[in-house]
Kinemage of the C-alpha trace (Angstrom):
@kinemage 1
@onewidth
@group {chain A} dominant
@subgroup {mainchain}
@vectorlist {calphas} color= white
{ca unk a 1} P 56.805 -103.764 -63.850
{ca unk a 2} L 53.278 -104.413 -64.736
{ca unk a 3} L 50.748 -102.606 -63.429
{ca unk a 4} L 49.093 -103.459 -60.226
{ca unk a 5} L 45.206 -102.666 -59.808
{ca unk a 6} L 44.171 -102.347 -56.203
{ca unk a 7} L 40.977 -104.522 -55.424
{ca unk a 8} L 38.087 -102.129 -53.891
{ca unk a 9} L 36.945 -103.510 -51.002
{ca unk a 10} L 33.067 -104.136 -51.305
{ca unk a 11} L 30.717 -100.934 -49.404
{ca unk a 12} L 29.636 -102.327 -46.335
{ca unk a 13} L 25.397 -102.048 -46.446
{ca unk a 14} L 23.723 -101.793 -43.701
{ca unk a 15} L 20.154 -102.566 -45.527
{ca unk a 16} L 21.458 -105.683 -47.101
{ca unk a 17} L 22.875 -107.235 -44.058
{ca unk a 18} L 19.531 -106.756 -42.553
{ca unk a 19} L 17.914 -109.055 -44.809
{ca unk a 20} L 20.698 -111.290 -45.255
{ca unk a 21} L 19.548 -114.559 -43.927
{ca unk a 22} L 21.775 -117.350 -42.693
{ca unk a 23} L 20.535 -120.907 -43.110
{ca unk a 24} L 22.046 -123.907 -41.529
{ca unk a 25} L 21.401 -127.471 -43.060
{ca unk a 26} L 19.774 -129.556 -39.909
{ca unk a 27} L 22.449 -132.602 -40.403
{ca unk a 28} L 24.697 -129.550 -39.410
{ca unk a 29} L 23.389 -129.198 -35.872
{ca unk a 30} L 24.003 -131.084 -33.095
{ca unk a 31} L 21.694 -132.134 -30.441
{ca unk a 32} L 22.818 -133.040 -27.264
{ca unk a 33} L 22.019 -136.633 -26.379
{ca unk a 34} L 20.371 -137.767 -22.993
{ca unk a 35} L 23.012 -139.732 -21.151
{ca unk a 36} L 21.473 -141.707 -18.439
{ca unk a 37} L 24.659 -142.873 -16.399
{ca unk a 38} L 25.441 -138.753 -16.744
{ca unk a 39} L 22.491 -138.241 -15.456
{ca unk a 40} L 22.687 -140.427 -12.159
{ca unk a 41} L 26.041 -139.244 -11.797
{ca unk a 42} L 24.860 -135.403 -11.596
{ca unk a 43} L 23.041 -135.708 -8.330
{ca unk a 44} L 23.882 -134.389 -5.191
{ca unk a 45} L 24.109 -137.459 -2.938
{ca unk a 46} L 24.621 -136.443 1.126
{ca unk a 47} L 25.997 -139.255 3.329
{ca unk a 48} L 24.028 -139.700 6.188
{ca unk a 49} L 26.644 -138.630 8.663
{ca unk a 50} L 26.585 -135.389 6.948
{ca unk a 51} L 22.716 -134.962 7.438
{ca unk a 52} L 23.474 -135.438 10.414
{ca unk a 53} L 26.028 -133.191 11.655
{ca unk a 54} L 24.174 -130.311 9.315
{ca unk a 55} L 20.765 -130.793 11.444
{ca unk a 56} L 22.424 -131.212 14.517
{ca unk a 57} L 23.102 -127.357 14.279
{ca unk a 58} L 19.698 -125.627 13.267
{ca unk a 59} L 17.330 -124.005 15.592
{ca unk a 60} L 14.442 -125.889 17.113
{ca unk a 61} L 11.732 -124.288 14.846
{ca unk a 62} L 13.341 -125.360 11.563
{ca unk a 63} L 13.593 -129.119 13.295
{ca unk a 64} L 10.016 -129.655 14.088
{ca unk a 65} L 9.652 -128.473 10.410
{ca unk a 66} L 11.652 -130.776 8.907
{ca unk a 67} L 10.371 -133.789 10.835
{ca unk a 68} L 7.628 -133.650 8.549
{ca unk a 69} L 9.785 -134.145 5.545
{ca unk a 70} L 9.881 -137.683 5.595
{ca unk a 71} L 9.856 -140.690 7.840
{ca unk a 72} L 13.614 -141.534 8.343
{ca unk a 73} L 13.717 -137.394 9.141
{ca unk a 74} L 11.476 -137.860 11.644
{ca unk a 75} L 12.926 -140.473 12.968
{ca unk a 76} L 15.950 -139.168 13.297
{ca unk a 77} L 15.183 -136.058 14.984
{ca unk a 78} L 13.374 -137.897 17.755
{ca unk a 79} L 16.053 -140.034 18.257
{ca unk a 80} L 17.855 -139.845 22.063
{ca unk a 81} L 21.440 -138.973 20.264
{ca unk a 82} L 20.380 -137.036 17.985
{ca unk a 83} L 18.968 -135.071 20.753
{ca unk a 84} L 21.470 -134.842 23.052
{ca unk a 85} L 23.892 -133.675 20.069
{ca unk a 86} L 21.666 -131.078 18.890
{ca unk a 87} L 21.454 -130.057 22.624
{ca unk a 88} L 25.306 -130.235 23.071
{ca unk a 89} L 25.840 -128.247 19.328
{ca unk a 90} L 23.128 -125.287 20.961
{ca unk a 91} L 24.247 -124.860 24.369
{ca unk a 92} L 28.110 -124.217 23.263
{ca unk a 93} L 26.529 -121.853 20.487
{ca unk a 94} L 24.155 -119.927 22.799
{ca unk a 95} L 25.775 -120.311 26.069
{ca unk a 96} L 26.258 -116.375 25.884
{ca unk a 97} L 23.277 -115.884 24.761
{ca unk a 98} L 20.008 -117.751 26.441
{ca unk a 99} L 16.676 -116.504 26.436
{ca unk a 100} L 14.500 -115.827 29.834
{ca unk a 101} L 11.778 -117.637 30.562
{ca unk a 102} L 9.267 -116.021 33.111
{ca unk a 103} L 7.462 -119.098 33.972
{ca unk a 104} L 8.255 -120.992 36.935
{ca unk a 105} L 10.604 -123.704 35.074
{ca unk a 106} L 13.844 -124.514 36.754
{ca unk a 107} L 16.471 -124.651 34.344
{ca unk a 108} L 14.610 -125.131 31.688
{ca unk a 109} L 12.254 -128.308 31.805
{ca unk a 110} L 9.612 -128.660 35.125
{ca unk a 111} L 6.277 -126.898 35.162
{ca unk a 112} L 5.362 -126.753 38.878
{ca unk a 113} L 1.268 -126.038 40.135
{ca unk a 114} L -0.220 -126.375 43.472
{ca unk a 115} L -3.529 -126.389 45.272
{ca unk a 116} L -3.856 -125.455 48.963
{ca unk a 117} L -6.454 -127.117 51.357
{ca unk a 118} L -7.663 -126.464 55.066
{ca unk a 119} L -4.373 -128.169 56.393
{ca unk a 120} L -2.232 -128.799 53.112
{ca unk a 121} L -0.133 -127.964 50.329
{ca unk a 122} L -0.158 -130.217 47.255
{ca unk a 123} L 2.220 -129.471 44.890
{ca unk a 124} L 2.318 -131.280 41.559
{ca unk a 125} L 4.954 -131.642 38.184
{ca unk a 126} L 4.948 -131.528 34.627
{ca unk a 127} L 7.534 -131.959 32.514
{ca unk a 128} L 7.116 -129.081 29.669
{ca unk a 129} L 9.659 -127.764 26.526
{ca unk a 130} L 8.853 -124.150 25.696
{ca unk a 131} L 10.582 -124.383 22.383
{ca unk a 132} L 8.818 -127.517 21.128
{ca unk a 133} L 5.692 -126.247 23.555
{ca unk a 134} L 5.305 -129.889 24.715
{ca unk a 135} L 3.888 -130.464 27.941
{ca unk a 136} L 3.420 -134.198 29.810
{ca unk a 137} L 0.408 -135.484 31.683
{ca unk a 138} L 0.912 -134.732 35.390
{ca unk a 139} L 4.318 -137.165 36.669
{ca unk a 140} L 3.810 -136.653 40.443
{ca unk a 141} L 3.343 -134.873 43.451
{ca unk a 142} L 4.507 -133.478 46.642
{ca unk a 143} L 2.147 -133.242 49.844
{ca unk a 144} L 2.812 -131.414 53.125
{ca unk a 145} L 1.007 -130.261 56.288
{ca unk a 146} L 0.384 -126.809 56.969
{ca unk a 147} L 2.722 -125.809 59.575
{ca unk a 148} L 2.203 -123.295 62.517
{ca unk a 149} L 0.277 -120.459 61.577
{ca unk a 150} L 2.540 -119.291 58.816
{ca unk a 151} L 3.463 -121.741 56.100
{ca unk a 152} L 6.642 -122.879 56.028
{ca unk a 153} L 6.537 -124.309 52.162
{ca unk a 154} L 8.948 -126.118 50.568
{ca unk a 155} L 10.611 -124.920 47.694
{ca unk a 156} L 12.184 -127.033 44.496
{ca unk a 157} L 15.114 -127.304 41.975
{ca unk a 158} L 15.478 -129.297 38.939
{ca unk a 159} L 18.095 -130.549 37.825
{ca unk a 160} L 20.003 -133.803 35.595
{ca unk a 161} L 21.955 -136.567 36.813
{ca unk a 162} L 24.196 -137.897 33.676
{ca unk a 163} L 25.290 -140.249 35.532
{ca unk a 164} L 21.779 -142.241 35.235
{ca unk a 165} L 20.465 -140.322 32.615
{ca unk a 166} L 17.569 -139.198 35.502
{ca unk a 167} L 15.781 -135.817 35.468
{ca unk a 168} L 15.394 -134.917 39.663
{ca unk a 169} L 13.198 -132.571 41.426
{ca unk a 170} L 14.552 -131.786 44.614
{ca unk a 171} L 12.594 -129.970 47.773
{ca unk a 172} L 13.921 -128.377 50.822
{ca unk a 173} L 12.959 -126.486 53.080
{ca unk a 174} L 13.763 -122.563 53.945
{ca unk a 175} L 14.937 -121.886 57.064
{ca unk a 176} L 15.448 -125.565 58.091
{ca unk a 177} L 17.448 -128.757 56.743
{ca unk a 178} L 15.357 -131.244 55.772
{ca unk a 179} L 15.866 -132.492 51.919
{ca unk a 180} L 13.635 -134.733 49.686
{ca unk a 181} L 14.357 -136.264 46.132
{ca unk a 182} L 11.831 -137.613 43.609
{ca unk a 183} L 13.439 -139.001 40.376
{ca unk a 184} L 10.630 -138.764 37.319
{ca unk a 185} L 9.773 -142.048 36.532
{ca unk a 186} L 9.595 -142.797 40.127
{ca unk a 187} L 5.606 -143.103 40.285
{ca unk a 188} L 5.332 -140.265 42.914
{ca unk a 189} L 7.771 -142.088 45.400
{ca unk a 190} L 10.075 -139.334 47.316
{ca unk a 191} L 13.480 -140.315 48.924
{ca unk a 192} L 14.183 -138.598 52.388
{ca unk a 193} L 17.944 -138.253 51.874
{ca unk a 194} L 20.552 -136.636 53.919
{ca unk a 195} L 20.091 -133.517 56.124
{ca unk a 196} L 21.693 -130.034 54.358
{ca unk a 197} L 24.740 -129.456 56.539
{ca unk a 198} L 23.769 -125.558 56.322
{ca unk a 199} L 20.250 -123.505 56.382
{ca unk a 200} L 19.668 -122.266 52.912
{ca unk a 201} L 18.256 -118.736 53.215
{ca unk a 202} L 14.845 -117.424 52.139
{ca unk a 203} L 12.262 -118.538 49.373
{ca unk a 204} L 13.933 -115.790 47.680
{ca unk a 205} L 16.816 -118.573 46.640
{ca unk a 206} L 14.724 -121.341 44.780
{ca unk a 207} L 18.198 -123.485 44.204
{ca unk a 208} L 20.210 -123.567 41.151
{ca unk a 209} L 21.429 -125.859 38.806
{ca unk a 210} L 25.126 -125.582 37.797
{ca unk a 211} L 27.844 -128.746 36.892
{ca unk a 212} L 24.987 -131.269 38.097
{ca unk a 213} L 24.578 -130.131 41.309
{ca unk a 214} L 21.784 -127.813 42.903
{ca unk a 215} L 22.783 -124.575 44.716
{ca unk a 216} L 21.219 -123.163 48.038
{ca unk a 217} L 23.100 -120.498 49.596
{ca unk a 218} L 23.403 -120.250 53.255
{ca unk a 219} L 25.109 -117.699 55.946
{ca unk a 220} L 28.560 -118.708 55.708
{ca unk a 221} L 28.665 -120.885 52.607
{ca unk a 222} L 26.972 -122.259 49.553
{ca unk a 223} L 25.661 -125.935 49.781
{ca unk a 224} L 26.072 -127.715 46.876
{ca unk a 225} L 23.949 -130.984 46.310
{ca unk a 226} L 25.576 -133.583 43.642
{ca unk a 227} L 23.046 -134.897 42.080
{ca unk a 228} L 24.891 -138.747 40.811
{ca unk a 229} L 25.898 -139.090 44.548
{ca unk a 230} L 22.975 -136.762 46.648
{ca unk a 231} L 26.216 -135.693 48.714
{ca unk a 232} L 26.615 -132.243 49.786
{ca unk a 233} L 29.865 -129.975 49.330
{ca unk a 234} L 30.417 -126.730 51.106
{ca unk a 235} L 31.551 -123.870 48.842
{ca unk a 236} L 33.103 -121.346 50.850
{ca unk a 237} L 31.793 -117.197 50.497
{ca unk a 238} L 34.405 -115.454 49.046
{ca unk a 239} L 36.995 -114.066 51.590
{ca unk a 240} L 35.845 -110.060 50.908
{ca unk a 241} L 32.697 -111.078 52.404
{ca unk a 242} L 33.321 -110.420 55.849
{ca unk a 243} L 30.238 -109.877 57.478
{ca unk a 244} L 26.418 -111.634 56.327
{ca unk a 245} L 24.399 -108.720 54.494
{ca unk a 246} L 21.338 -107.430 55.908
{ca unk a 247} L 18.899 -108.821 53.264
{ca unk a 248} L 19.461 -112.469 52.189
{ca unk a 249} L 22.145 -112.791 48.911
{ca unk a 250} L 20.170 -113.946 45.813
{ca unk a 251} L 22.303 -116.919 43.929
{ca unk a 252} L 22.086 -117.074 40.189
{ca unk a 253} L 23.619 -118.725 37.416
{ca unk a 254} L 25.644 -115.478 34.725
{ca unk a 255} L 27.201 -116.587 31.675
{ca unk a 256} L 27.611 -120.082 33.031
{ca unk a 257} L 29.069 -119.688 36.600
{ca unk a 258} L 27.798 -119.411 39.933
{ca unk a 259} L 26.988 -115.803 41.393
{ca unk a 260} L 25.211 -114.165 44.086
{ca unk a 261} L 24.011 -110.791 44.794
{ca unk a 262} L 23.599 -108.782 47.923
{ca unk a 263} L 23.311 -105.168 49.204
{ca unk a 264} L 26.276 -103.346 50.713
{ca unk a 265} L 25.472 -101.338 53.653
{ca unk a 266} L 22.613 -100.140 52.307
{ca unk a 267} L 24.442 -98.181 49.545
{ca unk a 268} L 25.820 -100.520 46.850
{ca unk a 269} L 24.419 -103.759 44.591
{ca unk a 270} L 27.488 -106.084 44.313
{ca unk a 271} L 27.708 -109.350 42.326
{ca unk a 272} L 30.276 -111.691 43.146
{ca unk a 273} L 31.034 -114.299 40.164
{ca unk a 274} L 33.091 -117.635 40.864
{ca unk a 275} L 35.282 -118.033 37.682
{ca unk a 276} L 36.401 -121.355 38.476
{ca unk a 277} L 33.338 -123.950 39.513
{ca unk a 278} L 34.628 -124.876 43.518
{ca unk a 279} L 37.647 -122.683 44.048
{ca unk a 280} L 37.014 -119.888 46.954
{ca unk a 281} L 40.394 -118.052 45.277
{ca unk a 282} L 38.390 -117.711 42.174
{ca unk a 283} L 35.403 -115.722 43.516
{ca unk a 284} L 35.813 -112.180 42.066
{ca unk a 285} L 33.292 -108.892 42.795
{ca unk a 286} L 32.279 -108.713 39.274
{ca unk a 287} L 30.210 -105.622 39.238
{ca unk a 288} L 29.491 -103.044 42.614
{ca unk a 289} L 26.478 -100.415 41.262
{ca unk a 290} L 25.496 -97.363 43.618
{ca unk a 291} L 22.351 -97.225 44.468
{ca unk a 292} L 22.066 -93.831 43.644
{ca unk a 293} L 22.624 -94.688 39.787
{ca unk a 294} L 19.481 -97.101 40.651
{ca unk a 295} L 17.445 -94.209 41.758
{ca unk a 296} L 13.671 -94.931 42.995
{ca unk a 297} L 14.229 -98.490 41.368
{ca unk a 298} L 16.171 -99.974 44.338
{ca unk a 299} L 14.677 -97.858 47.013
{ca unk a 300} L 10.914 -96.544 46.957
{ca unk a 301} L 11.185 -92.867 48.806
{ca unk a 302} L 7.676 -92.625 49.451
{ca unk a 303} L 7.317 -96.431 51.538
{ca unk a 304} L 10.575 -96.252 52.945
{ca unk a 305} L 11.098 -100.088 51.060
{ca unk a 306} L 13.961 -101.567 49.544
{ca unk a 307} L 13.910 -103.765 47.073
{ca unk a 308} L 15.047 -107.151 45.711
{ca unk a 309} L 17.414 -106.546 43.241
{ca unk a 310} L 17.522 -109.893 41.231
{ca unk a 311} L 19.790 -110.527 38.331
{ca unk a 312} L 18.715 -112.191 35.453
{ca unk a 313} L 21.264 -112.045 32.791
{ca unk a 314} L 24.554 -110.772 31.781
{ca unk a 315} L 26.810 -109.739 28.556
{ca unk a 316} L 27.605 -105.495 28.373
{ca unk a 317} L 24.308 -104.858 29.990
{ca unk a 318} L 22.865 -106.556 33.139
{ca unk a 319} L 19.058 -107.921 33.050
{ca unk a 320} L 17.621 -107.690 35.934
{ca unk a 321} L 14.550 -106.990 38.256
{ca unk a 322} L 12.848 -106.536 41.517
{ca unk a 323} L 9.864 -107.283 43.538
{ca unk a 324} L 8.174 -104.172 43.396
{ca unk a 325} L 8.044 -103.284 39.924
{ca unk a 326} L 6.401 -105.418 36.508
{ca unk a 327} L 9.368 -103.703 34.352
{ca unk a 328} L 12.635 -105.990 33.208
{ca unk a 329} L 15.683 -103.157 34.299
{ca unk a 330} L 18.701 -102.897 32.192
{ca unk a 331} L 22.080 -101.033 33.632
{ca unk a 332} L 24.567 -100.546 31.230
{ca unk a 333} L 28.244 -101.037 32.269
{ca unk a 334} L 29.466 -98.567 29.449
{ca unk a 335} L 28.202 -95.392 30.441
{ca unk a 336} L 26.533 -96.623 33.876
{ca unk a 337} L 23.166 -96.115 32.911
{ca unk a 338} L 20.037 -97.340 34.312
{ca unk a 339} L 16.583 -97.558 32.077
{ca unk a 340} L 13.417 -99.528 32.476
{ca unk a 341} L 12.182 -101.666 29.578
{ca unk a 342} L 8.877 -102.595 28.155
{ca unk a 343} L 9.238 -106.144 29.058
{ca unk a 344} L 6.712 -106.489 31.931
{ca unk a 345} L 5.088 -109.572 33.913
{ca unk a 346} L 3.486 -110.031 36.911
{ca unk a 347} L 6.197 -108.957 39.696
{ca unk a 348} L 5.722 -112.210 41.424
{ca unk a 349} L 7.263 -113.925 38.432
{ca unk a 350} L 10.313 -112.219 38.310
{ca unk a 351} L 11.697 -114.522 41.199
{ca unk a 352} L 10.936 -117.662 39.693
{ca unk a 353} L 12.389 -116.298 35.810
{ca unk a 354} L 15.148 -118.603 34.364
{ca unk a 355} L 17.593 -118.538 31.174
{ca unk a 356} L 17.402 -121.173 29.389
{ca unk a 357} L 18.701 -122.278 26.117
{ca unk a 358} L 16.043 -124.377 23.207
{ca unk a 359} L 15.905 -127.619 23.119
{ca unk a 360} L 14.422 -131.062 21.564
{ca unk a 361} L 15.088 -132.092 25.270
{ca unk a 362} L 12.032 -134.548 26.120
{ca unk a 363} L 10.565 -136.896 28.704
{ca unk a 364} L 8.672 -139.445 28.074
């Protein structure tokens, strides 16, 4: 056999390969070239049912925002459907979950002010949105007599008929069953309609709104006031109830069904809650707090005077207040605790303070 010489493999240097240069011949590199048709077809291109549906579910405050994007934007964010579908899309979102409004504003909509002469009341409307902070020129006006030597005043509800697409402002009276109804748009004309076929209690119960009708609640029943017909239907107290409590139930509206409050000889706040809108079988005692886990807030030791205990909202913990204090109360149903929070107004207000859930919601 021959011999066979091994090849050394060349030293590997570290300072050559440093200054080794590599140099590429420019017909050797390619440029990309500028396709136009590429280029169109690289865009993002949203149909405009899709702008739709994706506005349709963002808050008020980014809306008024992007009205000011362009024209067609604005155009269709101030359009009628678009607003009722935004309002629809919100409402099943933040049904659980509305904020409180301490103005007097029924619902969520009517801004009511009033001026008292020698031998009147004159009450007048505005129609205002919090969350756009729109308010109207003034839409009309309700005048009555000074009664007696106490006022008797009216007191008003606000409410929707779908049926006509008509915002409605109804006023009755406390302690008696006479019933007015002006429809906005109406240029200040009020209808005398039907007697109430109960006495709603107190101007501690305003009215409610609830499935299109308006709530009053009496001493054996709720009266409930369709607003597409202006007929009245009796709800019926729930069968525990067996006597009328000493201080006038308070009806509310908690996480969208009809409630009242009262006291329980003296010792207990109970809430009742109808689960299923018009069936006396579905009223159940959702919560029944002792008084003494209220403390001073229910009763004052030092006047001797009980208070108004007035719910305002419910998930775990229960929002409410009274008419002797300027502090929002919150019980927790956990660990049945009671603490005052920060959140203070004028007491007066608390009674008129309403959920409500933001809007685009306008009248015009």
């Amino acid at each position: 056999m021959g011999n066979c010489r091994s090849k050394s493999k060349p030293k590997y240097d570290p300072k050559a390969a440093a200054t080794r240069k590599v140099i590429l011949h420019p017909e050797l590199i390619s440029k990309p070239q500028y396709d136009p048709n590429a280029a169109a077809a690289a865009k993002v291109i949203l149909l405009p049912e899709l702008i739709l549906e994706v506005l349709s579910f963002l808050p008020v405050e980014y809306l008024m925002r992007m009205k000011c994007v362009c024209k067609s934007w604005n155009t269709l964010i101030s359009d009628p459907t678009f607003i009722k579908m935004h309002f629809n899309h919100t409402f099943r979102l933040l049904e659980n979950c509305p904020k409180l409004l301490s103005y007097d504003l029924p619902y969520f909509d009517m801004l009511v002010g009033s001026c008292v002469g020698n031998n009147y009341r004159k009450t007048f409307f505005y129609f205002c949105n919090p969350a756009t902070t729109k308010i109207s020129n003034k839409l009309g006006f309700f005048e009555e007599g000074l009664k007696d030597t106490v006022p008797n005043f009216f007191n008003f509800a606000f409410g929707y008929d779908d049926s006509t697409d008509t915002y409605k402002v109804v006023a009755f009276r406390p302690g008696g069953t006479e019933v007015r109804v002006f429809n906005l748009g109406d240029n200040y004309f009020w209808r005398d309609i039907q007697n109430s076929p109960g006495v709603p209690f107190s101007k501690m119960n305003s009215g409610v709104y609830l499935s299109g009708c308006i709530h009053c609640i009496g001493q054996i029943f709720i009266i409930s006031l369709d607003l597409r017909t202006e007929t009245y239907t009796e709800l019926m107290l729930p069968s525990g109830l067996n006597e009328v409590p000493r201080e006038a139930p308070i009806l509310r509206v908690l996480k969208n069904c009809l409630c009242f409050s009262h006291d329980f000889e003296g010792t207990h706040l109970i809430i009742w809650q109808m689960i299923e809108y018009g069936v006396k079988e579905s009223w159940t005692q959702l919560l029944k707090i002792s008084y003494e886990v209220l403390q001073n807030i229910h009763h004052n030791l030092e006047t001797g005077h009980y208070s108004y205990c007035l719910p305002l909202y419910l998930s775990d913990t229960l929002v409410f207040a009274n008419d002797s204090e300027e502090h929002a109360i919150l019980y927790n149903m956990r660990d049945n605790s009671v603490e005052r929070t920060s959140i203070t107004i004028p007491k007066s207000l608390w009674m008129e303070a309403k959920d409500y859930v933001e809007s685009l919601v306008w009248y015009s």
